[in-house]
C-alpha positions in Angstrom: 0.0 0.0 0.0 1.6 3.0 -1.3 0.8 6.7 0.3 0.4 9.8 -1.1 2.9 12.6 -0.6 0.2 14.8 0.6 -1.1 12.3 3.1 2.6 11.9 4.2 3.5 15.2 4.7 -0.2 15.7 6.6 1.1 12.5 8.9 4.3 13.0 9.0 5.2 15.1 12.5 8.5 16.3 11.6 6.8 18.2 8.6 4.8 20.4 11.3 7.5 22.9 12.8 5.8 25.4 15.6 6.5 28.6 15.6 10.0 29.2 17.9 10.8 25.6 17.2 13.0 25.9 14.1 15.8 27.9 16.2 15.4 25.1 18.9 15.9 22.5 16.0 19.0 24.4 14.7 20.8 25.1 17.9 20.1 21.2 18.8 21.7 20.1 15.2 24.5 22.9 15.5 25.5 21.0 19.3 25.2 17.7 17.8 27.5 18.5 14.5 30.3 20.3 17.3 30.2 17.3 19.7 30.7 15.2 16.8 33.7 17.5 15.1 35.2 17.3 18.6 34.9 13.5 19.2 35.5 12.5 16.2 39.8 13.0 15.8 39.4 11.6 19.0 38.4 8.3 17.9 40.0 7.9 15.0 43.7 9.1 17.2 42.7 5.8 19.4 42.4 3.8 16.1 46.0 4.4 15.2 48.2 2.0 14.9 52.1 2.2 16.2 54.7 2.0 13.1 58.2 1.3 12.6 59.5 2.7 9.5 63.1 1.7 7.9 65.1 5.4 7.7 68.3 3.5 6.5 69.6 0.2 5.4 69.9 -2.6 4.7 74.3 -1.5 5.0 76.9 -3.5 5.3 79.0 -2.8 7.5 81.4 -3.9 10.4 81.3 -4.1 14.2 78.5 -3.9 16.2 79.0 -1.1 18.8 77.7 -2.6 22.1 79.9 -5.3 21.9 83.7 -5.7 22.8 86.3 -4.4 20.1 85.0 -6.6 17.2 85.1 -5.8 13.5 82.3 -9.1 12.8 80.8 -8.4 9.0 77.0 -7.1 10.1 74.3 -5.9 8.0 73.1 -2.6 10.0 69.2 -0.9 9.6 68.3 2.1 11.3 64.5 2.5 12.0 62.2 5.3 13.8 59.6 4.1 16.4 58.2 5.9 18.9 60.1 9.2 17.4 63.7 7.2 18.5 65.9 5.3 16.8 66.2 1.9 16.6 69.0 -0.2 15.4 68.8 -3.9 14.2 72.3 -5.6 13.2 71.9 -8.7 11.4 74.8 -11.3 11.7 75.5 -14.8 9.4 76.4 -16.4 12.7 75.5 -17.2 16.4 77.6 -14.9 18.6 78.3 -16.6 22.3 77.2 -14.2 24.5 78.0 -14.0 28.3 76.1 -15.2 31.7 75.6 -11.2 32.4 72.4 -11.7 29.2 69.2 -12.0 30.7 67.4 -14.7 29.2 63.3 -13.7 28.2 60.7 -14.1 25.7 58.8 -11.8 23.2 56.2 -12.6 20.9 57.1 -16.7 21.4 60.8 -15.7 20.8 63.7 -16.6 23.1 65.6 -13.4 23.1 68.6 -12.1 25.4 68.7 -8.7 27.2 71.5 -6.7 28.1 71.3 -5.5 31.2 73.7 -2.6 31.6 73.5 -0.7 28.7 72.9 2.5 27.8 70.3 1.6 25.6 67.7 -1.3 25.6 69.9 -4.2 23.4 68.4 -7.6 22.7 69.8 -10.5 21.0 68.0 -13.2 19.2 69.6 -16.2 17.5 67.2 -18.0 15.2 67.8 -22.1 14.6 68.8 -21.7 10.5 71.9 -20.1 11.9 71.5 -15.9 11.7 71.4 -13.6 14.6 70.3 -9.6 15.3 70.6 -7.6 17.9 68.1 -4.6 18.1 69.1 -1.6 20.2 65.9 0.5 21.3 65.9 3.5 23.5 65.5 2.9 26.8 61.8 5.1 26.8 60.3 2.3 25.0 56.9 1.3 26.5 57.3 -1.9 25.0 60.3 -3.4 23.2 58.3 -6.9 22.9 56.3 -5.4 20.0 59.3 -4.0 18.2 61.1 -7.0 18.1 58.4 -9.5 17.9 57.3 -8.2 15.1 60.7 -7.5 13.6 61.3 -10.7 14.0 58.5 -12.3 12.9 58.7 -10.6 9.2 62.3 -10.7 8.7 61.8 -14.4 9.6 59.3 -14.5 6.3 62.0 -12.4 4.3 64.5 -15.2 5.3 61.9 -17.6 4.0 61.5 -16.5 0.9 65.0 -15.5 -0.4 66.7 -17.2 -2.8 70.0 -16.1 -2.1 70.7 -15.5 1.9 73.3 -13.1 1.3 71.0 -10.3 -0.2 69.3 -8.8 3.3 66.2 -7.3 2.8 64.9 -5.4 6.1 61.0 -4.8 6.1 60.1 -1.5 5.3 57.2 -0.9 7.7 56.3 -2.5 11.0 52.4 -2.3 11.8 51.7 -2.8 15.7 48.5 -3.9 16.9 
């Protein structure tokens, strides 16, 4: 059953505005439209996701600077999280480390942490024979998700290249 337009608009009760009513209708719509222009960046700021972006690398170079005088061949990135630096060195081999490491995990990974530093180092030595070490600041919330995830994608680079000896960093880390 269909209805007319003129029946409709003789039904309809928001077709009827009172006299005085239409600057009561306005100044309700004009609240509504601020307290959505001001919630709004709000929500979409607690939607954001953290990211890790690589500023330079993959470079070969040699040494890695929190360790004793060494000149070991290391493939160096530098990325920005949490507007700091991080550093990941990638090595071709497992490097012994020494009792004063503290053993944890992140993200399922057995990593080591060095205690005394200046900066937040971890070490992580994967089973096909490759190890990093990623140096955060020490104003990190949470390192876990920084090298979790690194991990976890350079694990997938690893996987898929055909030659082990062309390093290829991620470019972007996405935290949840």
């Amino acid at each position: 059953m269909l209805i007319s337009r003129g029946t409709w608009q003789k039904a309809s009760p928001w077709n009827e505005i009172k006299p005085g009513h239409g600057k009561i209708l306005f100044r309700r719509r004009l609240i509504l439209l601020t307290v959505c222009i001001l919630i709004f960046p709000l929500s979409i700021n607690a939607q954001e996701e953290k990211v890790a972006i690589l500023m330079r690398g993959p470079l070969p170079m040699e040494g890695i600077e929190f360790l004793p005088i060494n000149a070991l061949p290391v493939v160096y990135g530098e990325y920005e999280y949490e507007n700091t630096q991080t550093a990941v060195y990638y090595i071709e081999i497992e490097i012994f480390i020494s009792n004063s490491w503290e053993k944890s995990t992140c993200g399922g990974y057995q990593i080591y942490a060095l205690p005394a530093a200046a900066r937040s180092v971890y070490y992580y030595f994967d089973t096909q024979g490759w190890s990093v070490f990623i140096s955060l600041d020490k104003g990190i919330d949470e390192p876990c998700l920084f090298i979790a995830e690194f991990i976890r994608r350079f694990r997938y680079f690893q996987g898929i290249a055909k030659d082990r000896r062309n390093i290829s960093f991620p470019a972007v880390l996405q935290f949840n």
